[in-house]
PyMOL CGO cylinders between C-alpha atoms (Angstrom):
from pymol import cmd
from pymol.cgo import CYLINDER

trace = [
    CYLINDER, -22.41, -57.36, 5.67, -19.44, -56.45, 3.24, 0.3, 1, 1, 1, 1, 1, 1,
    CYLINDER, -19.44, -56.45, 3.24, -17.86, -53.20, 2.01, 0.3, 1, 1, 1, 1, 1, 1,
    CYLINDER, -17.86, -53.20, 2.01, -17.94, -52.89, -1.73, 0.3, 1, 1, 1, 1, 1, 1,
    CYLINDER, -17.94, -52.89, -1.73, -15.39, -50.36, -2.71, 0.3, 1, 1, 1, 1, 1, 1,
    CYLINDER, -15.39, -50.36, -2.71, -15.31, -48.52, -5.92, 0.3, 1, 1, 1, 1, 1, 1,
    CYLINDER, -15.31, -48.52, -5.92, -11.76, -48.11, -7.28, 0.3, 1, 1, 1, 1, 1, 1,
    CYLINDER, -11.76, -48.11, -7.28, -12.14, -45.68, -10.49, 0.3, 1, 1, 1, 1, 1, 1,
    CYLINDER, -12.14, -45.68, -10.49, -9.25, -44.67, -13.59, 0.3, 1, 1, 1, 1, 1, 1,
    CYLINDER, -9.25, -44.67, -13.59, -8.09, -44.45, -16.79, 0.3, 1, 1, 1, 1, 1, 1,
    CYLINDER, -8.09, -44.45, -16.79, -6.44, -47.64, -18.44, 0.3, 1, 1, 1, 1, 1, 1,
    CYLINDER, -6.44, -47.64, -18.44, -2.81, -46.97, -17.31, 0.3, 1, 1, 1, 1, 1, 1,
    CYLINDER, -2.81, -46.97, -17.31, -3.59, -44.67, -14.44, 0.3, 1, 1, 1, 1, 1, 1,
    CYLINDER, -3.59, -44.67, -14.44, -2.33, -47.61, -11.45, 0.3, 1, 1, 1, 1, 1, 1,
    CYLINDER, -2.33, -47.61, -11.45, -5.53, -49.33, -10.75, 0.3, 1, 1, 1, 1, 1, 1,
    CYLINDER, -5.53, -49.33, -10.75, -4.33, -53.31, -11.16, 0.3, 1, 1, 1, 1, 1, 1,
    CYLINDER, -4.33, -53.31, -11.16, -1.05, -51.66, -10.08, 0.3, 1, 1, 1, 1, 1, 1,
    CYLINDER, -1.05, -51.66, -10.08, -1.64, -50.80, -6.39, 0.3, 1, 1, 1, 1, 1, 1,
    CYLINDER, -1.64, -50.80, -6.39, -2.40, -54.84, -5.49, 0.3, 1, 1, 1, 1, 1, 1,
    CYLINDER, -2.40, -54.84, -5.49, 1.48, -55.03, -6.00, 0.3, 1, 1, 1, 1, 1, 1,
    CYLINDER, 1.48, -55.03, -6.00, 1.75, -54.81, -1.98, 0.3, 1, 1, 1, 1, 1, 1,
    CYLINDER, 1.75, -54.81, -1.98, -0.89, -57.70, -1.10, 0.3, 1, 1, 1, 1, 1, 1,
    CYLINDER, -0.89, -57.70, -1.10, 1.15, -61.71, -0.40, 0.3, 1, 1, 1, 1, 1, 1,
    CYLINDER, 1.15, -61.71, -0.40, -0.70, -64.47, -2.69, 0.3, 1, 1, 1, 1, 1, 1,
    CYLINDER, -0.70, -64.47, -2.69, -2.72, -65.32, 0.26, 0.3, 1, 1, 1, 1, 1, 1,
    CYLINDER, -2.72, -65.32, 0.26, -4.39, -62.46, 1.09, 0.3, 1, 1, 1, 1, 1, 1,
    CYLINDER, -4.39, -62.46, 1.09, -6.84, -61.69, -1.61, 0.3, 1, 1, 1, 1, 1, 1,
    CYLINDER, -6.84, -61.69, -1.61, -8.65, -63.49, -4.66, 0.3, 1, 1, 1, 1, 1, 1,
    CYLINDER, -8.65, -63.49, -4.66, -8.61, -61.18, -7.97, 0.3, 1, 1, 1, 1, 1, 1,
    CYLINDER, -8.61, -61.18, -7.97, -11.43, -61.65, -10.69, 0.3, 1, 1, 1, 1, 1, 1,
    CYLINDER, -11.43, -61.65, -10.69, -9.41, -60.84, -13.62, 0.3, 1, 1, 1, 1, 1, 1,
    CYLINDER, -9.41, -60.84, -13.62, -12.01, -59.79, -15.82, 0.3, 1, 1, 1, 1, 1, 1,
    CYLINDER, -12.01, -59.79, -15.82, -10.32, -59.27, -19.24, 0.3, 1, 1, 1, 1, 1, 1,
    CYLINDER, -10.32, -59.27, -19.24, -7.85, -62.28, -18.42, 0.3, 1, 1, 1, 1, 1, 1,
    CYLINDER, -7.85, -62.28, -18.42, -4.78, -59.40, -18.96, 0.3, 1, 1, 1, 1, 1, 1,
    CYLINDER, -4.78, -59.40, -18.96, -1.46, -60.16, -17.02, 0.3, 1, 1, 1, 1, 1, 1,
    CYLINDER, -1.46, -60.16, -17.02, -0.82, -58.49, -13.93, 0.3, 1, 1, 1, 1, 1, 1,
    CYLINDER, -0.82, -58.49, -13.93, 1.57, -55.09, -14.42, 0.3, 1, 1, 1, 1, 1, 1,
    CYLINDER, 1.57, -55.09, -14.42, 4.16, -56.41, -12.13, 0.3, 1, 1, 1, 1, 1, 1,
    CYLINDER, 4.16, -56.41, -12.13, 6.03, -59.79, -11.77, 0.3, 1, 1, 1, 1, 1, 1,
    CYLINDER, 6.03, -59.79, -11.77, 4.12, -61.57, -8.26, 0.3, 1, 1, 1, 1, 1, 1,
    CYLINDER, 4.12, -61.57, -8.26, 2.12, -63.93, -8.76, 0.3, 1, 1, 1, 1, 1, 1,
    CYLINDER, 2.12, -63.93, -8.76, -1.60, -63.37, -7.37, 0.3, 1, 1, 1, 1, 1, 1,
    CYLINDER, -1.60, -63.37, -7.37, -4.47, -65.64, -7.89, 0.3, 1, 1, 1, 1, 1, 1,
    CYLINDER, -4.47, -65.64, -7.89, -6.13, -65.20, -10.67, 0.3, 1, 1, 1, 1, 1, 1,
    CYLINDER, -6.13, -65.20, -10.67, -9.88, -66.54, -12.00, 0.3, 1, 1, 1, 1, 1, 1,
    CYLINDER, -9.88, -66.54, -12.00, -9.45, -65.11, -15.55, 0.3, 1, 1, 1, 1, 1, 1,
    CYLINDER, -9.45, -65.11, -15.55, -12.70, -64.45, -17.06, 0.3, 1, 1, 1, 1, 1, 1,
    CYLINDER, -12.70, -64.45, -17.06, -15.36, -64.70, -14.58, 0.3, 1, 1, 1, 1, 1, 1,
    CYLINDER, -15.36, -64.70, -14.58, -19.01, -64.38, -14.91, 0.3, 1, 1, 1, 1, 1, 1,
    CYLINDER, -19.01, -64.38, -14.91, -21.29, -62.95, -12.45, 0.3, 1, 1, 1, 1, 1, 1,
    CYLINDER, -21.29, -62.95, -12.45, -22.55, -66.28, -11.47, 0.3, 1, 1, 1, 1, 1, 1,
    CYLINDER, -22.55, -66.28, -11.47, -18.99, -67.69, -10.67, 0.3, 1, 1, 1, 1, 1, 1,
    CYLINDER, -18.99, -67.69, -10.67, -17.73, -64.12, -8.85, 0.3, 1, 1, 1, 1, 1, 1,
    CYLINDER, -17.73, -64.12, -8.85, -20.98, -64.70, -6.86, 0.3, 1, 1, 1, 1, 1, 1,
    CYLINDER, -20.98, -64.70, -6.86, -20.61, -68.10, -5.62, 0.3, 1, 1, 1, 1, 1, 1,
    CYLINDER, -20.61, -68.10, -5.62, -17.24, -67.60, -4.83, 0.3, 1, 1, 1, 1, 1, 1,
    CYLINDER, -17.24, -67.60, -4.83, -18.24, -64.34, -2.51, 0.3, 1, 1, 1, 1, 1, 1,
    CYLINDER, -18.24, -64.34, -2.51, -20.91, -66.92, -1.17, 0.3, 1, 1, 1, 1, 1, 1,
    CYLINDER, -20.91, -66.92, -1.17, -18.13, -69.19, -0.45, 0.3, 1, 1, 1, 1, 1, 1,
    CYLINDER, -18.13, -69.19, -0.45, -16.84, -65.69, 1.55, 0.3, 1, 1, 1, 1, 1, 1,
    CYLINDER, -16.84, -65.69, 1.55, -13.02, -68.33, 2.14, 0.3, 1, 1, 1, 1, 1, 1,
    CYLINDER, -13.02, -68.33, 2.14, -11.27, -64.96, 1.70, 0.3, 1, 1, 1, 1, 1, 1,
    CYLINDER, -11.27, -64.96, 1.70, -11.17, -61.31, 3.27, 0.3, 1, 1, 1, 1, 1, 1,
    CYLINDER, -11.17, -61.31, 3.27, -10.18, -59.64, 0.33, 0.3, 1, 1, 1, 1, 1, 1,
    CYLINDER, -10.18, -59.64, 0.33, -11.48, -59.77, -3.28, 0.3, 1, 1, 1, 1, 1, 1,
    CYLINDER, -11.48, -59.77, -3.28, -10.34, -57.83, -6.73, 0.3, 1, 1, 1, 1, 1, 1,
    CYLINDER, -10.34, -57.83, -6.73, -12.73, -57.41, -9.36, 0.3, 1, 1, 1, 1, 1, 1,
    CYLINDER, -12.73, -57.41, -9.36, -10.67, -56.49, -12.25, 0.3, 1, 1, 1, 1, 1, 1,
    CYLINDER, -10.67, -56.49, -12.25, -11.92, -54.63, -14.52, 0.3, 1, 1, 1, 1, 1, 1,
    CYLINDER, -11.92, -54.63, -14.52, -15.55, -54.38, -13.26, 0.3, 1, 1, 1, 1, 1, 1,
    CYLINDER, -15.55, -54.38, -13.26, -16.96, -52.44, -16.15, 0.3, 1, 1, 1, 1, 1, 1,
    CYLINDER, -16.96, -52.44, -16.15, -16.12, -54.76, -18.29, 0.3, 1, 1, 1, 1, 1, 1,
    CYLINDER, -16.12, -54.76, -18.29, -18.68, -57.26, -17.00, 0.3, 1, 1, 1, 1, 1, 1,
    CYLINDER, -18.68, -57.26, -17.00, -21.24, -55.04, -18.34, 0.3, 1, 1, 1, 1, 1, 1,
    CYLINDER, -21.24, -55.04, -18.34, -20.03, -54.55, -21.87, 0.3, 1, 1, 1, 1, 1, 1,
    CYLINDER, -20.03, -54.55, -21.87, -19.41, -58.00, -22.55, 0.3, 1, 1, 1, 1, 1, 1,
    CYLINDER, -19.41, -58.00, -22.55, -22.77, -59.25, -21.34, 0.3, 1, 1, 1, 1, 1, 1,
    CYLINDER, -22.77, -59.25, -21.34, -23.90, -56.44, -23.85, 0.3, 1, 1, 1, 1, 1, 1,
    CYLINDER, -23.90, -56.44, -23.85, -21.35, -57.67, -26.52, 0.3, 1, 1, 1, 1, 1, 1,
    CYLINDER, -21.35, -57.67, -26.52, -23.23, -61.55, -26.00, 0.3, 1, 1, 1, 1, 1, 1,
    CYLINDER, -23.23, -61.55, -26.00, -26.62, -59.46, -26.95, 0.3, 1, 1, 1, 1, 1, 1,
    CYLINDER, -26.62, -59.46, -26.95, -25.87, -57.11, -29.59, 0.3, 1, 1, 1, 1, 1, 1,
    CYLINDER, -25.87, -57.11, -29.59, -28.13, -58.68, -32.12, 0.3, 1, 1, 1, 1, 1, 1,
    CYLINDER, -28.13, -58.68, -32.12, -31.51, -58.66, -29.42, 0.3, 1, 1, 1, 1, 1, 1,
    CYLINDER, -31.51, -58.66, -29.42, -33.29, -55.76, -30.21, 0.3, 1, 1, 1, 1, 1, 1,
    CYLINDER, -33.29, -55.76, -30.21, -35.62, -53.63, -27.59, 0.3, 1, 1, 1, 1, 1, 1,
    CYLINDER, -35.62, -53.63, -27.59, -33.95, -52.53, -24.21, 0.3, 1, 1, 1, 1, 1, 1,
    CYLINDER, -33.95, -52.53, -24.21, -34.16, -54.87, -21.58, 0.3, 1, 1, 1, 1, 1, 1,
    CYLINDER, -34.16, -54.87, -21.58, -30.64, -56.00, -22.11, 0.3, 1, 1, 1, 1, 1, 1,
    CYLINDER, -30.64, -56.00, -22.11, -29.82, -52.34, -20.78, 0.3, 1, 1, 1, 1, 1, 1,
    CYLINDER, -29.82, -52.34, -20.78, -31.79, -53.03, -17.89, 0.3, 1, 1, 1, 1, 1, 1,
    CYLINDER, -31.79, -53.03, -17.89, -30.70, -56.53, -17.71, 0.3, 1, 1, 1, 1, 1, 1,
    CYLINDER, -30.70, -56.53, -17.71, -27.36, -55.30, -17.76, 0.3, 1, 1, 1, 1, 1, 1,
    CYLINDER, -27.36, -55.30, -17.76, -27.99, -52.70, -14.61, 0.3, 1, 1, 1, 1, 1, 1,
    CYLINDER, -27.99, -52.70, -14.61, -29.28, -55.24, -12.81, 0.3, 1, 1, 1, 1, 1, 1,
    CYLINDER, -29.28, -55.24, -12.81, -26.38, -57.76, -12.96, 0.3, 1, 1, 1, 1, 1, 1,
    CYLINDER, -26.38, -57.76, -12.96, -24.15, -55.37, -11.34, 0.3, 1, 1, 1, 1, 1, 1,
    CYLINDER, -24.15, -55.37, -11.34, -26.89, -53.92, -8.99, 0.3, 1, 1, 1, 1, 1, 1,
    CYLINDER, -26.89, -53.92, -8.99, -26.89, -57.84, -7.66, 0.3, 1, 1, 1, 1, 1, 1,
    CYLINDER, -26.89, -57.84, -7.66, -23.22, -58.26, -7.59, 0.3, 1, 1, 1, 1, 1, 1,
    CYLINDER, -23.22, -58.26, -7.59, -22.95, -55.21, -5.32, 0.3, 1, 1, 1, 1, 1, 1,
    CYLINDER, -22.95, -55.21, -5.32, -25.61, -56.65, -3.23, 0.3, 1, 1, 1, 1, 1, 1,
    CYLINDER, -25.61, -56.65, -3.23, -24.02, -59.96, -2.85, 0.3, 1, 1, 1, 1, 1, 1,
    CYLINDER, -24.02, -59.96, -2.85, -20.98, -58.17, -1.92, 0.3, 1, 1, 1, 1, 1, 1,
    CYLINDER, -20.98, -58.17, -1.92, -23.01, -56.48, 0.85, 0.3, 1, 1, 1, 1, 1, 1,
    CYLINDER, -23.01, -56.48, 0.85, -25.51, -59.69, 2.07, 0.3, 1, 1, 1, 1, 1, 1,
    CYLINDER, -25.51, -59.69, 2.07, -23.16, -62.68, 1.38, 0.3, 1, 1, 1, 1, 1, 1,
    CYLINDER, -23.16, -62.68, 1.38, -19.96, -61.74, 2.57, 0.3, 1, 1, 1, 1, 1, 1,
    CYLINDER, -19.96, -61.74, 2.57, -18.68, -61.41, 6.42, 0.3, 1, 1, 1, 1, 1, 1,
    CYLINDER, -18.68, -61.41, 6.42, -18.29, -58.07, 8.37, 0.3, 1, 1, 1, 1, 1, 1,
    CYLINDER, -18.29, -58.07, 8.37, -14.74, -58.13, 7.59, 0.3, 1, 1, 1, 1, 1, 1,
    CYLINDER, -14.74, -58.13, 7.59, -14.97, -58.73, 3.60, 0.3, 1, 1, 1, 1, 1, 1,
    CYLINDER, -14.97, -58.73, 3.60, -14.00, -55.79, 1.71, 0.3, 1, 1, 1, 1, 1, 1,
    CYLINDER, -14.00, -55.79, 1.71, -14.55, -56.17, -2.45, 0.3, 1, 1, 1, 1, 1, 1,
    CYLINDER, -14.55, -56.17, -2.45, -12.65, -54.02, -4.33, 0.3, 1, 1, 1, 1, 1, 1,
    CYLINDER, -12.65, -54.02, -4.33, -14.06, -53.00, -7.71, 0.3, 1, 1, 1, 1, 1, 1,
    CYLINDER, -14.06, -53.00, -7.71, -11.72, -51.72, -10.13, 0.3, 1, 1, 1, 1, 1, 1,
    CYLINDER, -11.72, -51.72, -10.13, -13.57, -49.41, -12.72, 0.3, 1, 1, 1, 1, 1, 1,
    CYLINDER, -13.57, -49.41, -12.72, -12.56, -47.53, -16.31, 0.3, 1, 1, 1, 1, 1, 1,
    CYLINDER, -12.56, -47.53, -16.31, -13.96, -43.73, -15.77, 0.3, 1, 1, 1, 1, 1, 1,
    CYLINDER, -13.96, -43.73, -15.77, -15.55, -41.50, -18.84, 0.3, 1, 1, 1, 1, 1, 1,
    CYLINDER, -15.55, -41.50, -18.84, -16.08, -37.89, -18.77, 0.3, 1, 1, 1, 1, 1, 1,
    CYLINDER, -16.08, -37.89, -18.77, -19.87, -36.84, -19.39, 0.3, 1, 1, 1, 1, 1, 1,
    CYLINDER, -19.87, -36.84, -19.39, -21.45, -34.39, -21.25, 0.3, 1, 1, 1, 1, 1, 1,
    CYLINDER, -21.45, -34.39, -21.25, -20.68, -31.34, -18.29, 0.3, 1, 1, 1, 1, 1, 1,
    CYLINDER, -20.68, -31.34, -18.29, -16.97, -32.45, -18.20, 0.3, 1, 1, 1, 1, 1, 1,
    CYLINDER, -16.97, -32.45, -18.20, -17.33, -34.32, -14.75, 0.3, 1, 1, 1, 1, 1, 1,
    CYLINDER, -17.33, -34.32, -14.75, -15.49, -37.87, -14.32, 0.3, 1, 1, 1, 1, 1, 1,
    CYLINDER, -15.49, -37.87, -14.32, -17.60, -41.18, -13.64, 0.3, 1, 1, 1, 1, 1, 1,
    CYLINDER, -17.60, -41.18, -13.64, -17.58, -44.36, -13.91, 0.3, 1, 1, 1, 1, 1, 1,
    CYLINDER, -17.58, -44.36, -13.91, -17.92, -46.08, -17.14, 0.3, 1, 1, 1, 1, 1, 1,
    CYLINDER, -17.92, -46.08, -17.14, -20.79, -47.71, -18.14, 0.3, 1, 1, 1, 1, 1, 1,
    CYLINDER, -20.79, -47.71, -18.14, -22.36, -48.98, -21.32, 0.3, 1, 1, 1, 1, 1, 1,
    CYLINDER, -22.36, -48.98, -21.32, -23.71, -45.64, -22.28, 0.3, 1, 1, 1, 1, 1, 1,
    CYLINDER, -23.71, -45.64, -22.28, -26.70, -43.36, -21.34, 0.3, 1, 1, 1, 1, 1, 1,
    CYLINDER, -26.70, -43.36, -21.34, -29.48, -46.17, -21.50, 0.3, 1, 1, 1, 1, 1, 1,
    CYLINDER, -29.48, -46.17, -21.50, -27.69, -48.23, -18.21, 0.3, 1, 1, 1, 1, 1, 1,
    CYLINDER, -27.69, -48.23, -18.21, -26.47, -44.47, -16.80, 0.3, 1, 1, 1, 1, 1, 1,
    CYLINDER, -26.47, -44.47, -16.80, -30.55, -44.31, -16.20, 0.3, 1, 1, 1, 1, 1, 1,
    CYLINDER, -30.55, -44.31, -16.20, -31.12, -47.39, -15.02, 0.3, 1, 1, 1, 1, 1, 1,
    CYLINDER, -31.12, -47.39, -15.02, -28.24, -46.87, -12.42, 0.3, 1, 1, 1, 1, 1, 1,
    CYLINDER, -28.24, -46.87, -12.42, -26.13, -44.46, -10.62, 0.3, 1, 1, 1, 1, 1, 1,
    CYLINDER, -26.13, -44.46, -10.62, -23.23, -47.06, -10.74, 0.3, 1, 1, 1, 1, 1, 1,
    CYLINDER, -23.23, -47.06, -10.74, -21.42, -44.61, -7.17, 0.3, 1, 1, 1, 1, 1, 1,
    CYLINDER, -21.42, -44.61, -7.17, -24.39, -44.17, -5.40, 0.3, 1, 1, 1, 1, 1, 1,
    CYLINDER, -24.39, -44.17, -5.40, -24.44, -48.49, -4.65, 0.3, 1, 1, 1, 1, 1, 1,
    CYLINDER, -24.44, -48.49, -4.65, -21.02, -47.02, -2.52, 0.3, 1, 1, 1, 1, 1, 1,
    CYLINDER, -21.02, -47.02, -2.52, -19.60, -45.69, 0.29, 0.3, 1, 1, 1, 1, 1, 1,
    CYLINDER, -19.60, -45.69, 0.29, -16.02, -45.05, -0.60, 0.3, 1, 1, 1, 1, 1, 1,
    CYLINDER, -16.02, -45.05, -0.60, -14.75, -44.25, -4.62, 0.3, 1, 1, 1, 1, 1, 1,
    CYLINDER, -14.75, -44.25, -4.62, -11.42, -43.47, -4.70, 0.3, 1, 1, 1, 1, 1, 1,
    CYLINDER, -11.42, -43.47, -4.70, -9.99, -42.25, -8.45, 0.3, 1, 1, 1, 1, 1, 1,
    CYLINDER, -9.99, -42.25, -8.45, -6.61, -43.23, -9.24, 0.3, 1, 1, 1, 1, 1, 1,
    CYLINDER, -6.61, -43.23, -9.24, -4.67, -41.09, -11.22, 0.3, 1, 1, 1, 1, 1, 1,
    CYLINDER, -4.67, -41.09, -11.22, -0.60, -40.13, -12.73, 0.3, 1, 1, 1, 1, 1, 1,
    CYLINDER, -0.60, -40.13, -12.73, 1.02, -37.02, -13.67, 0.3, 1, 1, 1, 1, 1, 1,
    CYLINDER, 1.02, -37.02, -13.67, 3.61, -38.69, -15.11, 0.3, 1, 1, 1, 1, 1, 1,
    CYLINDER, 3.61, -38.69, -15.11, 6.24, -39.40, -12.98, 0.3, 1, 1, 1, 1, 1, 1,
    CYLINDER, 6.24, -39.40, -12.98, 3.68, -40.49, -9.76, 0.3, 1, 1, 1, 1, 1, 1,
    CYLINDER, 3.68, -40.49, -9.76, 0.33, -42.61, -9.50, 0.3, 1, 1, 1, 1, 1, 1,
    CYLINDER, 0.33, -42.61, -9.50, -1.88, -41.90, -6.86, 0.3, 1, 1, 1, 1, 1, 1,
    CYLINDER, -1.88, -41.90, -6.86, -5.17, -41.59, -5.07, 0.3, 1, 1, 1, 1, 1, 1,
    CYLINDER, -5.17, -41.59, -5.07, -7.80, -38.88, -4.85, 0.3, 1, 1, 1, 1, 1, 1,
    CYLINDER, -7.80, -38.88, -4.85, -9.92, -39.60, -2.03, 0.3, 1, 1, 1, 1, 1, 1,
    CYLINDER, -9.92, -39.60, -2.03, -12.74, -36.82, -1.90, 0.3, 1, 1, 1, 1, 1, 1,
    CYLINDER, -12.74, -36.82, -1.90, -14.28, -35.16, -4.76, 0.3, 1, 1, 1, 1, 1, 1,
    CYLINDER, -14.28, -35.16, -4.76, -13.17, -31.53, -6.49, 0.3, 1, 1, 1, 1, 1, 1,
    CYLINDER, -13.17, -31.53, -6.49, -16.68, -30.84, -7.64, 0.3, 1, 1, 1, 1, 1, 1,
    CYLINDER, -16.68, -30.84, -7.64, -15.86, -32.80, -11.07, 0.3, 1, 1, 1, 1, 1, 1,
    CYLINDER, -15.86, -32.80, -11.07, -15.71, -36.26, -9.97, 0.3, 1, 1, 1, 1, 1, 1,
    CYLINDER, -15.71, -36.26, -9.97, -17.63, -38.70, -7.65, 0.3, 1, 1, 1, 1, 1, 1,
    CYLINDER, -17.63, -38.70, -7.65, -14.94, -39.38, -5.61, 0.3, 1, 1, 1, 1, 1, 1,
    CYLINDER, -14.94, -39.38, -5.61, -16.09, -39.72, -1.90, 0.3, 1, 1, 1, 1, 1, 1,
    CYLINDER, -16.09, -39.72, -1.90, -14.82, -41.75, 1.60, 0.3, 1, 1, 1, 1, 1, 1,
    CYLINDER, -14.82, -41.75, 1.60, -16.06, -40.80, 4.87, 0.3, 1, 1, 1, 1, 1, 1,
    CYLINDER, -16.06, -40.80, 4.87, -14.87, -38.16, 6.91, 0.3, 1, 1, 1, 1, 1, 1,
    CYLINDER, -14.87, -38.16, 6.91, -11.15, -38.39, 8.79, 0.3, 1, 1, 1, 1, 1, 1,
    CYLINDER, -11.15, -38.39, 8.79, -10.93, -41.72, 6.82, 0.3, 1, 1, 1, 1, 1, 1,
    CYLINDER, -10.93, -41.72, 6.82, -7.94, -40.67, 3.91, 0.3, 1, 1, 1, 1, 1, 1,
    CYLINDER, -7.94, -40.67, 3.91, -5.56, -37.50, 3.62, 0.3, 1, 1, 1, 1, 1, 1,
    CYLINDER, -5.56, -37.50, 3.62, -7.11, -36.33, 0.27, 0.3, 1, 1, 1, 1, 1, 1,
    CYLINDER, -7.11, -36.33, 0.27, -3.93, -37.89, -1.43, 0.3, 1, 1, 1, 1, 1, 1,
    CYLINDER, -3.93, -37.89, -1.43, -2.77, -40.71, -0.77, 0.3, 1, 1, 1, 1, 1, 1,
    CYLINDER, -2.77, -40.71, -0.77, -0.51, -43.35, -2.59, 0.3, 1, 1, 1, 1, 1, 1,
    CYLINDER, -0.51, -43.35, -2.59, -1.77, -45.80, -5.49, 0.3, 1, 1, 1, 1, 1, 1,
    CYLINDER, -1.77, -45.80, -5.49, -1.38, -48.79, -2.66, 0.3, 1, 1, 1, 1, 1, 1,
    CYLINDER, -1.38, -48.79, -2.66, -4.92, -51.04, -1.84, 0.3, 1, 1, 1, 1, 1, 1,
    CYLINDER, -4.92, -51.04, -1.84, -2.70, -53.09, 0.70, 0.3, 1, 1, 1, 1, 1, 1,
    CYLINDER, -2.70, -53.09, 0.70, -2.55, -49.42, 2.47, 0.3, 1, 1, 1, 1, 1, 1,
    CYLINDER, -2.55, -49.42, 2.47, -5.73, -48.62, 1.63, 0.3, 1, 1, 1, 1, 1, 1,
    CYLINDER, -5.73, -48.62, 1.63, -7.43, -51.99, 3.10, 0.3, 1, 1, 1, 1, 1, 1,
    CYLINDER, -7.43, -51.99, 3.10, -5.55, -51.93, 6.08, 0.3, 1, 1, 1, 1, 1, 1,
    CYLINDER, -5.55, -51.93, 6.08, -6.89, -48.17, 6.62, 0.3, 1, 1, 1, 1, 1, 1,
    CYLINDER, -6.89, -48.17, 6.62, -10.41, -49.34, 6.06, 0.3, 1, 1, 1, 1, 1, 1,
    CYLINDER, -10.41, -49.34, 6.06, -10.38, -51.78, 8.28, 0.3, 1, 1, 1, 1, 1, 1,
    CYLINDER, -10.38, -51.78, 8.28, -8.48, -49.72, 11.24, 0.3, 1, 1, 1, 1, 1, 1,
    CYLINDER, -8.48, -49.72, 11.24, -11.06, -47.07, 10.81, 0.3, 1, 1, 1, 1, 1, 1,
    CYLINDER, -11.06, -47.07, 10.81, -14.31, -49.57, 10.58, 0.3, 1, 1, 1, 1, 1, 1,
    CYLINDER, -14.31, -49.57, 10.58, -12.46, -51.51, 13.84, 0.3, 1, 1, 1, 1, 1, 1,
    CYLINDER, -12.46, -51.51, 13.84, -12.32, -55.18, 12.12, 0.3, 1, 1, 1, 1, 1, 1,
    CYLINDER, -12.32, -55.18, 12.12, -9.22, -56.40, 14.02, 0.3, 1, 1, 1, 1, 1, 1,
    CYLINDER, -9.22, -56.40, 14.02, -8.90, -57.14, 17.54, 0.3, 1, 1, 1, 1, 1, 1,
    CYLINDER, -8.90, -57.14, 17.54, -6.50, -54.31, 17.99, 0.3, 1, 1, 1, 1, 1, 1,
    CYLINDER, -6.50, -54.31, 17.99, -8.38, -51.77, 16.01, 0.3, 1, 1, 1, 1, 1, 1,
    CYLINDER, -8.38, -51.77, 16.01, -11.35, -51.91, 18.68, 0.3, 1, 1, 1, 1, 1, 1,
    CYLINDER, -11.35, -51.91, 18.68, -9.18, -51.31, 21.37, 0.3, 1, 1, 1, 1, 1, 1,
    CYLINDER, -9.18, -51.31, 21.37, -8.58, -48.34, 19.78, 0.3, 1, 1, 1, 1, 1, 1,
]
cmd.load_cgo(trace, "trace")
């Protein structure tokens, strides 16, 4: 059973940044929007993927680590390829894509697999900060943060980019307890390695 992870931020705010640490080895990134990587390593990239290729590849479970990058965008362009149907069932259509992407994350993958998904955030109506979604039709279909355990929000004043890992009362930011400091730098390499130390997935970790 495997850990689906909830990255969430603003465009520019570090999320495709903080792979910068991870070898070309180590992880497989689902570059959604087919954008270049911020930074000059080369990572492997499937540009484009649907949920029927990121599935079979998570089937295929060859890797520990996965990137989905940008996962929101998965649902807007399957709503882009239907704007002309009328009626909603592509909203619900659309929920249920991603409800069976997280699910294949968590019943086709190994102990050990950990899927990163790398989110855009909006601010609803009360001023609180979620996850983006295709507007209020999907929002009540699904409560995109409730299919995980730990949502971290990446963020930047300006001259730093970090990560918030428990919520202020405005966000849905949430890890479990003793996991995170509730700041901690914009690095997934650091935060996968602290996942797994806490969770025990290495030999040395259950020693521990």
């Amino acid at each position: 059973m495997g850990i689906p992870v909830l990255i969430l931020g603003q465009s520019g705010s570090g999320k495709t940044a903080s792979l910068r640490n991870f070898s070309e080895n180590e992880l497989g990134v689902f570059n959604v929007a087919s954008k270049p990587l911020p930074f000059r390593k080369r990572l492997p990239l499937i540009n484009h993927p649907s949920y029927q290729i990121i599935e079979a590849t998570l089937k295929k479970n060859s890797l520990k680590i996965y990137v989905i990058d940008d996962s929101q965008y998965l649902m807007a362009f399957g709503l882009f390829q239907r704007a002309k149907e009328l009626g909603y069932q592509k909203f619900t259509d659309c929920a249920l894509n991603f409800y069976n992407l997280v699910s294949s994350v968590i019943n086709d993958t190994s102990d050990d697999t950990i899927v990163y998904f790398l989110h855009h955030t909006e601010r609803a109506e009360d001023g609180h900060i979620k996850a983006k979604t295709s507007g209020k039709m999907l929002d009540n279909q699904l409560t995109l943060e409730g299919l995980f355990s730990i949502v971290l929000l990446a963020e930047t004043d300006g001259k730093e980019h970090y990560f918030l890992t428990q919520s202020d009362g405005m966000t849905t930011v949430k890890s479990p307890m003793d996991m995170f400091p509730l700041k901690i730098e914009n690095d997934l390499k650091l935060v996968d390695t602290t996942i797994r130390k806490y969770y025990g997935f290495t030999k040395e970790d259950k020693k521990q």
